[in-house]
KERO-227128 format. One record per residue (C-alpha): x, y, z. Coordinates in steps of 0.2 Angstrom, whole numbers, plus 5000, padded with zeros to 4 digits. Layout:
KERO-227128
XYZ ...
This chain:
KERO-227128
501648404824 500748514812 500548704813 498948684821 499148554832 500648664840 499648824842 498148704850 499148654863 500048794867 498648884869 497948764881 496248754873 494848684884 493648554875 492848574860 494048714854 495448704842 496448784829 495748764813 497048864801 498848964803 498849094791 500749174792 500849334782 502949374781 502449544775 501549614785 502649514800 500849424807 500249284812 498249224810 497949084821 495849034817 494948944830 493548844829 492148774842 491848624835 490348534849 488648554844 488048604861 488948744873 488648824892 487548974891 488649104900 487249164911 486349004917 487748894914 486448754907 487048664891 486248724877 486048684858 487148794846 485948964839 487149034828 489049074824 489449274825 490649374814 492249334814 493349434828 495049464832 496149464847 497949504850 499049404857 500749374864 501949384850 502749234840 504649254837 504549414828 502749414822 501349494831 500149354833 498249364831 496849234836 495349244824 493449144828 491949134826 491149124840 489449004843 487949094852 486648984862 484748984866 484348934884 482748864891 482049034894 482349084876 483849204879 485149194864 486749254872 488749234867 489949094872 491249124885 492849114876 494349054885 495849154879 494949334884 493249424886 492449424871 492149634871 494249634872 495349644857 496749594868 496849404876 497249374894 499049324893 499149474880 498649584895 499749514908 501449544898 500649724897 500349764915 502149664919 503049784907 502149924915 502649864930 504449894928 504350034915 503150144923 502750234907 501150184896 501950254880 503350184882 502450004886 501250034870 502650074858 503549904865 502049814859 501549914846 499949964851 499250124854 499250214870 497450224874 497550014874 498850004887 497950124898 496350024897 497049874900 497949964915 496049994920 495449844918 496849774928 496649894943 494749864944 494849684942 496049694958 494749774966 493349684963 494649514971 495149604987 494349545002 493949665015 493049525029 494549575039 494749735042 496749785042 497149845057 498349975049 497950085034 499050225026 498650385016 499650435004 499850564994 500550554975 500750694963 500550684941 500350784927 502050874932 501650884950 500151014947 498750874953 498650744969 497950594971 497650514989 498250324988 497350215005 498250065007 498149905018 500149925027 500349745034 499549655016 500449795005 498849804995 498149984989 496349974993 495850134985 496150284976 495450464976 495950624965 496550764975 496950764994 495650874999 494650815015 493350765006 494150654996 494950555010 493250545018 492450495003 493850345003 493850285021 491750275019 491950175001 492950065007 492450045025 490850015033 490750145049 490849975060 492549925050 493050105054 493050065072 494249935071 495750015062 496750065075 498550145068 498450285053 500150295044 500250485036 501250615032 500850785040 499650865029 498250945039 496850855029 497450695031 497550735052 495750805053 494950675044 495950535057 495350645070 493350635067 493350485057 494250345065 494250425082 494950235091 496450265076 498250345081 498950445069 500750405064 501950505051 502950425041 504650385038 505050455021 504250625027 504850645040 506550615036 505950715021 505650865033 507250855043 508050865025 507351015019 507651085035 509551045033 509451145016 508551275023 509651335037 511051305024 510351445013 510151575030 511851545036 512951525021 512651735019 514051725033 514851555029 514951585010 516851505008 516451365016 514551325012 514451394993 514151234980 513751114998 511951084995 512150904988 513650884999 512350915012 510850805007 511850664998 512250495008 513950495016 514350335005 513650434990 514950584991 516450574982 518550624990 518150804987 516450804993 516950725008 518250845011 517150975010 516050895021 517250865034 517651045033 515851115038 515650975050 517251025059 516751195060 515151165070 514351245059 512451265062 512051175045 513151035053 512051045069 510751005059 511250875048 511850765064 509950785070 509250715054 510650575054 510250535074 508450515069 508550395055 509750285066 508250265078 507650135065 508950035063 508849975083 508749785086 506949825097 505749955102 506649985118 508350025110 507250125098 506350235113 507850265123 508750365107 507050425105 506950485122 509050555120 508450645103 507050725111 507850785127 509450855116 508050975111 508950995095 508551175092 509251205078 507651085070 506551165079 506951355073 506551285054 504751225060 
C-alpha cells in the first residue's frame, strides 16, 4: 500500500477525491497530505445540481488529527462550479467547512479534550494551537448544538442555573432541559431580564404554558420571573443549594458560638462541613466530642444530615413522611440562621 493510498482510505474520501502526494517534512515534525478532485463535474453546493468544473481556487490548508508525532495538514485545491443560473460558487469539501483551518475530526478531539480538561489554554497548548482556535471551535461547537436541538416537544421540566467566571466577579444563567440533560440556552448575568430574555428565545408563549416544574436555586430573580412567566410552572429548589444553605448555616452558627465553645470548636470548621467518611481518626475525635456535647453547632449539623437522607428513600412516600418528621422538629436552630 503506497503512502497515498494509506492516507486515501483513512480518510474515508467520498468519490472523485484522493490523495495526490505526502510530503513529510522531519524538521519541522509535519506532515502534508495534498488532495485532489479528480471528476470533471461536481454538486453545486447551493442547488445541489451537477455542474461542469469553472475553476480550481488557491491552494488552502487544514489541520488535522495528528500522525504519530507529526502534526498533520491536508492541502487542496478546491474546484469551483457554475450552475444553470450562472452562479460560480465553492465545492463542499468533506473533511471540513472550507472557511475552517481545522477539519471535523480535528475539531472533535478539541471539544473532547475540552471536555475533560475544562481549560482552553490548557487544550490549545496540548495541540499546539493557539487559544483563540480552541475557543472558536468551542463556539462553533455550542452553536452547532443549538442549531440540532429539537424543541417540537416542549420539556416538561426546565432548570435555571446560575454559573460564575472571570474569578467569580460575572454570572451567567444556564436554562436547561432536566429529563434530556441538554442546555438549551445561555444568558450573561442573572438579572431578570436575562432570564426573561431566555425563557422567550427559547420558548414560544404557548410552549411556556406547558412547562409545568421550574428547578432553581433561591435567588429572587429567578423566583419572580417563574412567577409571572410560566404562571401553570411550580418552582422547586435544588439539591445542591439547598444542602448548600444548610452548610453555610452549620458554619455560621459555628463561628457565633465558638466565642463561648473556643476549646472545643477552634480549628472544626472542615471537621464540621467535611463527609463523615472524608474525616480522618483525629477529626473524628473531635467530631465526636462536639457532637457529644450537644452542642448547638451539632444541632445543626444533624438538621443538614436528616435533610439529605430524605433522598436517599426507596419512594416519595418514605420521602414525605421524614419530610413531614423534619418539618414538624421545627429545627430551630436552621431557622435562627435564615
Amino acid at each position: 500500500m503506497t503512502e497515498s493510498s494509506f492516507y486515501t482510505r483513512l480518510l474515508h474520501l467520498s468519490e472523485n477525491w484522493s490523495v495526490s502526494k505526502v510530503d513529510v517534512n522531519e524538521k519541522g515534525g509535519e506532515v502534508e497530505v495534498e488532495i485532489k478532485y479528480l471528476g470533471r463535474q461536481a454538486r453545486c453546493p447551493f442547488t445541489k445540481e451537477l455542474c461542469d468544473i469553472y475553476d480550481y481556487r488557491e491552494k488552502r490548508k487544514w489541520r488535522h488529527l495528528d500522525t504519530m508525532q507529526y502534526k498533520t495538514y491536508l492541502t487542496c485545491q478546491v474546484p469551483r462550479v457554475i450552475n444553470s443560473d450562472g452562479k460560480i460558487s465553492t465545492v463542499e469539501v468533506p473533511w471540513s467547512d472550507y472557511s475552517e483551518r481545522y477539519t471535523h475530526l480535528f475539531s472533535i478531539a478539541v471539544i473532547q479534550l475540552l471536555q475533560m480538561s475544562k481549560n482552553q489554554t490548557k487544550t490549545a497548548a496540548f495541540f499546539g494551537i493557539t487559544f483563540d482556535v480552541v475557543n472558536r471551535i468551542m463556539n462553533r461547537a455550542v452553536a452547532h448544538g443549538l442549531a440540532q436541538r429539537d424543541l417540537g416537544q416542549v420539556p416538561a421540566i426546565i432548570a435555571l442555573d446560575e454559573k460564575s467566571f472571570k474569578k467569580g466577579h460575572d454570572y451567567a444563567t444556564i436554562l436547561t432541559d432536566v429529563e434530556q440533560g441538554r442546555v438549551l440556552e445561555v444568558g450573561q448575568g442573572r438579572r431578570k431580564e436575562t432570564v426573561e430574555t431566555l425563557l422567550d428565545k427559547t420558548f414560544s408563549k404557548e410552549q411556556q404554558q406547558k412547562i409545568e416544574i421550574v428547578v432553581s436555586d433561591m435567588w429572587e430573580a429567578y423566583l419572580n420571573v417563574v412567577k409571572e412567566k410560566l404562571p401553570r410552572a411550580k418552582s422547586v429548589l435544588d439539591r445542591f443549594h439547598l444542602v448548600k444553605y444548610l452548610q453555610e448555616a452549620i458554619d455560621k452558627t459555628r463561628r457565633k458560638e465558638i466565642k463561648t465553645e473556643w476549646e472545643l470548636l477552634k480549628y472544626s470548621k472542615y471537621v464540621m462541613l467535611k463527609n463523615q467518611q472524608d474525616l480522618n481518626e483525629k477529626q473524628r475525635q473531635m467530631f465526636a466530642a462536639i457532637n457529644g456535647a450537644n452542642l448547638r453547632t451539632a444541632l445543626v449539623w444533624r438538621a443538614k444530615e436528616n435533610f439529605k437522607a430524605m433522598f436517599g428513600q426507596p419512594d416519595l412516600l418514605h420521602a414525605a413522611s421524614l419530610l413531614h418528621k423534619w418539618q414538624k422538629e421545627g429545627n430551630p436552630s436552621v431557622k435562627y440562621i435564615f
